[in-house]
C-alpha positions as CSV (number, residue, x, y, z in Angstrom):
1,X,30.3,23.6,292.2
2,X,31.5,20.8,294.5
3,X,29.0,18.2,296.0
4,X,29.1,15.6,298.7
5,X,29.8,11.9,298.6
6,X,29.4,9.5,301.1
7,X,32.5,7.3,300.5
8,X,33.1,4.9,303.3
9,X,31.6,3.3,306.7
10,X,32.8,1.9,309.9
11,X,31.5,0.9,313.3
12,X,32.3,-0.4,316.4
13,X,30.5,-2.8,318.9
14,X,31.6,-3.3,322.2
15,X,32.1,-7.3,323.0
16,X,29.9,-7.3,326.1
17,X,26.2,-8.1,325.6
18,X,23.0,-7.6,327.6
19,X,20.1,-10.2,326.5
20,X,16.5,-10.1,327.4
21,X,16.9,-12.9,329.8
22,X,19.8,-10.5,331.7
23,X,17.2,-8.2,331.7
24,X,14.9,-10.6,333.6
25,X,16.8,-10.7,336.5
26,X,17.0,-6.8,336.6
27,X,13.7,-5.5,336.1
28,X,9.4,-6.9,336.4
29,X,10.0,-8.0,332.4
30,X,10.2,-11.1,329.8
31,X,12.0,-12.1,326.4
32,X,8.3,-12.4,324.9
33,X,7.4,-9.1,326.9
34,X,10.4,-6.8,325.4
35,X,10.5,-9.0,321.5
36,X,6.6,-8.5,321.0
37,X,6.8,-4.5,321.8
38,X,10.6,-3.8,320.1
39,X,11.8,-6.6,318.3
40,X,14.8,-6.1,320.7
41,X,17.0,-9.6,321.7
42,X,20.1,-8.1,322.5
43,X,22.0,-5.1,323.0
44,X,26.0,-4.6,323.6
45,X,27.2,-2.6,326.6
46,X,30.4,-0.8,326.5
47,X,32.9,-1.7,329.1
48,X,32.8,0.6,332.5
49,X,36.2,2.6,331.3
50,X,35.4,3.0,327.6
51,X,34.0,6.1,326.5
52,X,32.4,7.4,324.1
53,X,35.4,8.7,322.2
54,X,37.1,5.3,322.2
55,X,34.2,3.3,320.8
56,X,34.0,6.4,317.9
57,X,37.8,6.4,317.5
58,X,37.7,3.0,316.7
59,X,35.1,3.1,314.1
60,X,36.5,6.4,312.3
61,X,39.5,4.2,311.8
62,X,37.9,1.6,309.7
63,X,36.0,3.8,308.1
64,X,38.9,6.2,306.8
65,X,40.9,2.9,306.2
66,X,38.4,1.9,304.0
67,X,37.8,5.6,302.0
68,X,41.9,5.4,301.8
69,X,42.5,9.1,302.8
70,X,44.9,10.3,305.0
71,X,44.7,12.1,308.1
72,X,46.1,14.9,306.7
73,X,43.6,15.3,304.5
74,X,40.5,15.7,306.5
75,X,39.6,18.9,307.4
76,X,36.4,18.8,310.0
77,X,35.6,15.8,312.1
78,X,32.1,16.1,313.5
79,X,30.4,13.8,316.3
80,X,26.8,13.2,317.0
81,X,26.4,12.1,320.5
82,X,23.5,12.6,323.5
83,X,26.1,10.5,325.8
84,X,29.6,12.8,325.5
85,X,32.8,12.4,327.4
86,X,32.3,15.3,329.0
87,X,29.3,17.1,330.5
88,X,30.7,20.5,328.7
89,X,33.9,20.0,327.1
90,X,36.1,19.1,325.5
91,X,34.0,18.2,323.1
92,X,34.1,14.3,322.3
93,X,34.5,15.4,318.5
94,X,38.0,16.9,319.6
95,X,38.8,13.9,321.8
96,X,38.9,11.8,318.6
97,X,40.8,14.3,316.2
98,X,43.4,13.7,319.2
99,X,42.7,9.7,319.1
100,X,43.5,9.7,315.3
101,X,46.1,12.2,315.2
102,X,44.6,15.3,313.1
103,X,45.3,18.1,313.5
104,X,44.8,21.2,313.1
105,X,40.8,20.3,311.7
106,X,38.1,21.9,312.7
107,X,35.8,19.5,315.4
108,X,32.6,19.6,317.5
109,X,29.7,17.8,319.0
110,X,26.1,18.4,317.9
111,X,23.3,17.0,320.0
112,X,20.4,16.2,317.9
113,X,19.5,12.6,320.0
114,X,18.6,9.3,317.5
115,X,17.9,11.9,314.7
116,X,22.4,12.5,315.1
117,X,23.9,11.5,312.2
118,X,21.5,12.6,309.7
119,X,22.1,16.3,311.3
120,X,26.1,15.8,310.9
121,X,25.6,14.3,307.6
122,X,23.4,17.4,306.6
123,X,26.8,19.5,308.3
124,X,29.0,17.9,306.2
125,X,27.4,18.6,302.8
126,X,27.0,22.1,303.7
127,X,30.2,22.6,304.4
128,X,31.5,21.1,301.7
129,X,29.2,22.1,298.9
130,X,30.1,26.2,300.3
131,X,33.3,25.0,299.6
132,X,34.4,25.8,303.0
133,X,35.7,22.1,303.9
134,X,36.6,19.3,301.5
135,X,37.3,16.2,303.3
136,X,34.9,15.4,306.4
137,X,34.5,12.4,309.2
138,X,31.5,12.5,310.9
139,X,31.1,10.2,313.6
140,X,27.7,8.8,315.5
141,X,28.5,7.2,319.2
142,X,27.0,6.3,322.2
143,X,27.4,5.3,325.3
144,X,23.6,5.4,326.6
145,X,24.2,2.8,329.0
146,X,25.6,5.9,331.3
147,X,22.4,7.4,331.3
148,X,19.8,4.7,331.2
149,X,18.3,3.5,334.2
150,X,18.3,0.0,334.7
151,X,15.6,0.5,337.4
152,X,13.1,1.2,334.7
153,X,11.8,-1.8,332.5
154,X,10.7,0.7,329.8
155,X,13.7,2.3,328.7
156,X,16.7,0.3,330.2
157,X,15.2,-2.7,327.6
158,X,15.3,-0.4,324.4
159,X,19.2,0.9,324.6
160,X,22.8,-0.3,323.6
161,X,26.1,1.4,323.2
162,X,28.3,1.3,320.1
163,X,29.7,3.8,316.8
164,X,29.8,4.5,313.8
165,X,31.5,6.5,311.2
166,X,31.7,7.4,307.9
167,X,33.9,9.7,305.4
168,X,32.2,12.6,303.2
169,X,34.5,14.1,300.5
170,X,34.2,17.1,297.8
171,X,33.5,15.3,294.3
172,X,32.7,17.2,290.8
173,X,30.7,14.2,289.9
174,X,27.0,14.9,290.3
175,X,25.6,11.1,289.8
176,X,28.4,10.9,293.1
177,X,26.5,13.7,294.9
178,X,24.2,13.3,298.1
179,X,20.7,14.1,297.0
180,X,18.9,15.7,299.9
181,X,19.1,16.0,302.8
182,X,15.4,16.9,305.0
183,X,16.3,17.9,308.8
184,X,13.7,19.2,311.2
185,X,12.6,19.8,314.6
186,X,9.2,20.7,316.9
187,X,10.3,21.5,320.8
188,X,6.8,21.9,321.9
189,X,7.2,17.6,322.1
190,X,10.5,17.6,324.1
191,X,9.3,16.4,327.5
192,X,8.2,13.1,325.4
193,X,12.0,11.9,325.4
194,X,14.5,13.6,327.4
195,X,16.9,13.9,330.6
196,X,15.4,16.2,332.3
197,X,18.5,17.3,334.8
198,X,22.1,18.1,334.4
199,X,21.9,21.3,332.8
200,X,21.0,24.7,333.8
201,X,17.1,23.6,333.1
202,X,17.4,21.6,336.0
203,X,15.1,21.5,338.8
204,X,17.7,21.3,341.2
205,X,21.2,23.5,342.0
206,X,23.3,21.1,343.0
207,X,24.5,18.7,340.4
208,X,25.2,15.9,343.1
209,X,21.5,15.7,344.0
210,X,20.3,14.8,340.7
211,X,22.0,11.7,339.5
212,X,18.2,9.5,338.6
213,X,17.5,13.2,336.7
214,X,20.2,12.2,334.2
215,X,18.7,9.2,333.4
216,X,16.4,9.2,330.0
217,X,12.7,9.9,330.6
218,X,10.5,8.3,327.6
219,X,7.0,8.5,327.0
220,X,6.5,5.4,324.9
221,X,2.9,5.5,323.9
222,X,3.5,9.0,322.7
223,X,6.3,9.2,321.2
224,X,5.3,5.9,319.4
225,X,2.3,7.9,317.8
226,X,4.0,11.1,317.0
227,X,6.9,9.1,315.1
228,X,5.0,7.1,312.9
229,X,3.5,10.2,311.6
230,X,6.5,12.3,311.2
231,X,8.6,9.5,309.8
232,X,5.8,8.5,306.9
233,X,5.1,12.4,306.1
234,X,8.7,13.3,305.7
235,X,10.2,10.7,303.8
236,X,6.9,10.5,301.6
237,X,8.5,14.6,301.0
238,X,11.9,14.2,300.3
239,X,10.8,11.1,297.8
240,X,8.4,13.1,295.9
241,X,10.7,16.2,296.0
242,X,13.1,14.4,294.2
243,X,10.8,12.6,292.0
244,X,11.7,9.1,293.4
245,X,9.8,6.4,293.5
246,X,10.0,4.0,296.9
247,X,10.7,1.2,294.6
248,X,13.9,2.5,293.6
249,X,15.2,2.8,296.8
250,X,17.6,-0.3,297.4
251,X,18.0,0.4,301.2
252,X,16.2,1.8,303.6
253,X,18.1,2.6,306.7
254,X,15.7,3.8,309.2
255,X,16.6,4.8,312.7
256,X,17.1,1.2,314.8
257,X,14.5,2.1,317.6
258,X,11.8,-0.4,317.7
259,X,10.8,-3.0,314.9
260,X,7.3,-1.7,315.4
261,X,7.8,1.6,314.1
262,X,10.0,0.4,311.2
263,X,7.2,-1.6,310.7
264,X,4.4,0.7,310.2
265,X,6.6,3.4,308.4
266,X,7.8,0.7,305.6
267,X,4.3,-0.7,305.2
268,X,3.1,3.0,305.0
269,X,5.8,3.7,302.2
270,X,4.9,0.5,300.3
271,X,8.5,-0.7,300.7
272,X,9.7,-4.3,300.6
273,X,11.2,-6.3,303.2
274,X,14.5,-6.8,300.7
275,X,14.4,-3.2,300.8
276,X,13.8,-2.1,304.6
277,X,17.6,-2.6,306.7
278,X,17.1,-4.5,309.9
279,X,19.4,-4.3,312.9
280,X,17.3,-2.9,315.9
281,X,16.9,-7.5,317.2
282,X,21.0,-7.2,317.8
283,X,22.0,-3.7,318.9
284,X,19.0,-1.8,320.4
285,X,18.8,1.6,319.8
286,X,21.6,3.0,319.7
287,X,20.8,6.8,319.1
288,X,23.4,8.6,316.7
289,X,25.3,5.6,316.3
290,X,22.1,3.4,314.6
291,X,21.9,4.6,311.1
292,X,25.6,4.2,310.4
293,X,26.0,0.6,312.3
294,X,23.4,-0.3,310.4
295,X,24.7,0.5,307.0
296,X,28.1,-0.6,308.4
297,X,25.8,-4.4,308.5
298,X,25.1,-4.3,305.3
299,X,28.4,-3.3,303.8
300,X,29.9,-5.9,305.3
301,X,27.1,-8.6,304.7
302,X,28.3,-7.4,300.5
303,X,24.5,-6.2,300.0
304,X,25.9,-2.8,300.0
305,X,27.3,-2.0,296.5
306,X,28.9,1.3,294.6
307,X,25.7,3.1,293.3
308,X,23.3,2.3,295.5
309,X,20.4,4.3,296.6
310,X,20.2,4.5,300.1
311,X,17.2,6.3,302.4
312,X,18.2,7.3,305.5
313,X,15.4,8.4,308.4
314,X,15.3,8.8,312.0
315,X,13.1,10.3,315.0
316,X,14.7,11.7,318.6
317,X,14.3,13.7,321.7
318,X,13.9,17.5,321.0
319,X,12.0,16.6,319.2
320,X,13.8,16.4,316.4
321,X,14.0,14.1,312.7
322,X,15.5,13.7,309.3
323,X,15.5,11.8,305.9
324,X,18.2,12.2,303.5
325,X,18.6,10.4,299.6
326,X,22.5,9.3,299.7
327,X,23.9,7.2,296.9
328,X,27.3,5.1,298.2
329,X,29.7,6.2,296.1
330,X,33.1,4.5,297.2
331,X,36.3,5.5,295.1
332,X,37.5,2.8,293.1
């Protein structure tokens, strides 16, 4: 039977920041205001002509330079993305196959919000451990500065744009093979995080006359409540599931969304602050792109090393959320 390794990461940050003090002169708010409640300093904005394909192209590059495998070889690129080129399609998954020059692979989008890459990571073990696929690039990006409204203090100072990609191949080696993967979702919370307009659920016929609909809608307080919760329970399942202890994790990766919540789901889990990966003070949250940016930090910091245990876990709109067990296993 073949399993899934994670092999290599990449990511891409666009050059342009926005800091708290920008924000100041924007919207009713302060650097102490927007640090106290998210940990947030800074976030990087994506330039008015890059899309959302280009800033995943460009991470799917280093990230397959770094596996070493040739275009030919990969066989599904998949995209995780709330922000996509287009409102329908192409999809932005097909726009990068084009970018990179495969061919002939199968592609799409999957919109799962911050909980993203987790879901395409879950997609590529599947299909590789049915034997269906082999070689698969899975990309998170975001461009969620095109829907944020920079009107409203309480979203417009959580979000950035950026990418990030990673390469998942067939292996026979079981100590190389994802462990689990959890995914879920609960839709009766949806109206906590969402854009409410745009689509054929839309409370108006005309597409033109519901631009400020597109924006994303947040419930803080709530959704705040509800993700503590989920996060703890779930990755407190997929640890005892497969016997492992929070101790033997050497990286927890959680979704980049606000240093609060990473808080109180790390102190719940009795993990270290070695342990627990922070990058939410520099990027923001960055939806599907945060988990892999973030283990993109540490990989190029060195901490990340061949081996390591890695605990993955996010919360987003749908609602929806994931944990998954994934060793790096890089080939030599």
């Amino acid at each position: 039977m073949p399993y899934a390794a994670f092999r290599s990461i990449g990511a891409y940050v666009p050059k342009n920041q926005l800091t708290n003090e920008d924000l100041t002169k924007m919207v009713d708010t302060s650097d102490e205001w927007i640090t106290k409640r998210t940990g947030i300093k800074t976030r990087h904005i994506a330039d008015k002509n890059e899309k959302t394909s280009d800033m995943g192209t460009k991470a799917a590059k280093i990230a397959l330079d770094r596996a070493g495998i040739s275009l030919e070889d990969i066989d599904m690129v998949v995209c995780a993305t709330i922000s996509p080129d287009y409102f329908c399609m192409p999809s932005t998954a097909t726009v990068i196959a084009k970018n990179l020059g495969i061919k002939n692979a199968t592609a799409f989008d999957i919109s799962a919000a911050c909980t993203g890459f987790i879901y395409i990571l879950a997609i590529a073990k599947a299909f590789i451990e049915s034997g269906m696929k082999k070689n698969v690039l899975i990309v998170g990006s975001e461009k969620l500065s095109a829907i944020t409204d920079f009107s409203d203090r309480g979203t417009c100072i959580l979000f950035g744009d950026g990418a990030g990609a990673a390469v998942i191949t067939a292996t026979e080696n079981k100590e190389e093979a994802i462990v689990d993967i959890h995914t879920a979702s609960d839709g009766t919370y949806g109206d906590l995080l969402m854009t409410p307009n745009g689509g054929t659920g839309s409370a108006y016929d005309a597409l033109d006359k519901e631009a400020a609909g597109c924006y994303m809608q947040m419930k803080g307080n709530e959704t705040f409540k509800v993700a503590v919760k989920t996060l703890t329970k779930d990755v407190r399942d997929i640890l005892e599931a497969n016997d492992i202890k929070s101790e033997d994790i050497k990286h927890f990766v959680p979704h980049q969304a606000n240093y609060r919540i990473i808080k109180a789901v790390g102190d719940a889990l009795k993990m270290r602050e070695d342990q627990v990966i922070l990058t939410v003070h520099k990027y923001g949250n960055t939806s599907g792109a945060s988990i892999p940016m973030a283990i993109n930090d540490i990989y190029e910091e060195g901490r990340l090393k061949s081996g390591d245990m890695m605990l993955l876990d996010a919360f987003g709109g749908g609602l929806t959320w994931g944990s998954a067990l994934v060793p790096f296993a890089p080939f030599k």
